[in-house]
C-alpha positions in Angstrom: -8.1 22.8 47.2 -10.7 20.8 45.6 -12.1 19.5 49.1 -14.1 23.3 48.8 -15.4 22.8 45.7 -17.4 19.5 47.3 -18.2 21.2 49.7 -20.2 23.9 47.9 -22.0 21.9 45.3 -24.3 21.1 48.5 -26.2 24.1 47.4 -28.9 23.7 45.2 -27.2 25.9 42.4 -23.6 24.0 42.1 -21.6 26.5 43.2 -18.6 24.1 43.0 -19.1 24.6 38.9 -19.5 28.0 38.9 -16.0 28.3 41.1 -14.5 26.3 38.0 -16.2 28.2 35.6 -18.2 25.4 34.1 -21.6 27.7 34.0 -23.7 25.3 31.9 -23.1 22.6 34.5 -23.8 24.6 37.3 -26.6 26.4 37.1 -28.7 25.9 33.3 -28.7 21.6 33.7 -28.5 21.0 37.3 -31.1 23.7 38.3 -33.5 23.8 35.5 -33.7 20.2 34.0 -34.0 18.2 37.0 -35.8 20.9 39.3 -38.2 22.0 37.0 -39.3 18.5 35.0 -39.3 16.8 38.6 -41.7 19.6 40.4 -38.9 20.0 43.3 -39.1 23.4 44.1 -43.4 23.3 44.4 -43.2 19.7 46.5 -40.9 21.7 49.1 -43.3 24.4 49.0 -46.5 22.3 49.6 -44.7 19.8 52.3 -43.7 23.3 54.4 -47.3 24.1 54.0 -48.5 20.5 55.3 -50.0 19.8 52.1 -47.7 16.1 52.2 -50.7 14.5 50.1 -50.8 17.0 47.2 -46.9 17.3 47.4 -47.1 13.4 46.4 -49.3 13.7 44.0 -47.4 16.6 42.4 -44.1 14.2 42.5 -42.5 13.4 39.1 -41.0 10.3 40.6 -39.0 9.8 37.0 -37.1 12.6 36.9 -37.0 12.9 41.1 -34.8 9.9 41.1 -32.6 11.0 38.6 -31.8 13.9 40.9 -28.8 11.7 43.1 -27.3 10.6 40.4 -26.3 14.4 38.9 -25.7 15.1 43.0 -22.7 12.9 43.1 -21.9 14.0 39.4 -21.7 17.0 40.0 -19.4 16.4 43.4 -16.8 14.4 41.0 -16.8 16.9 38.6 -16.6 19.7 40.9 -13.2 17.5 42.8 -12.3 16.8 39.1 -12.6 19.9 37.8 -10.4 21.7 40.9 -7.4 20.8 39.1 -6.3 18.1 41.9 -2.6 16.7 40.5 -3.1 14.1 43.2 -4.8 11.0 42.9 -7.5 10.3 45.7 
């Protein structure tokens, strides 16, 4: 059912991909392009840590809002990708 795969590519690693087998996808592009290039990973870190005005000076706003658009790509691909003969 492809409603599953949606629902795991809520995790920061795409799991919906890697269920499909579409390993690239998953884990290489999601994970390193956007996370690394946009500081994601340290900005978590430093808000946890109450640090909110170095987290927004660490920001790479460019690449941060690119991160929603592959989010919801990589939700269609994941439904798309499931094998679906139905039409939503």
């Amino acid at each position: 059912m492809p409603y599953g795969k949606i629902a795991l590519v809520h995790s920061p690693s795409c799991f919906g991909q890697l269920l499909n087998g579409k390993i690239f996808k998953g884990c290489l592009f999601f994970r390193f392009l956007i996370n690394i290039q946009s500081n994601f990973n340290k900005i978590i870190l430093l808000s946890f840590h109450g640090q909110i005005e170095e987290a927004f000076q660490q920001a790479q706003y460019q690449w941060l809002m690119f991160y929603p658009c592959l989010y919801f790509f990589a939700m269609w691909d994941a439904y798309k990708d499931a094998g679906d003969e139905q039409q939503p």
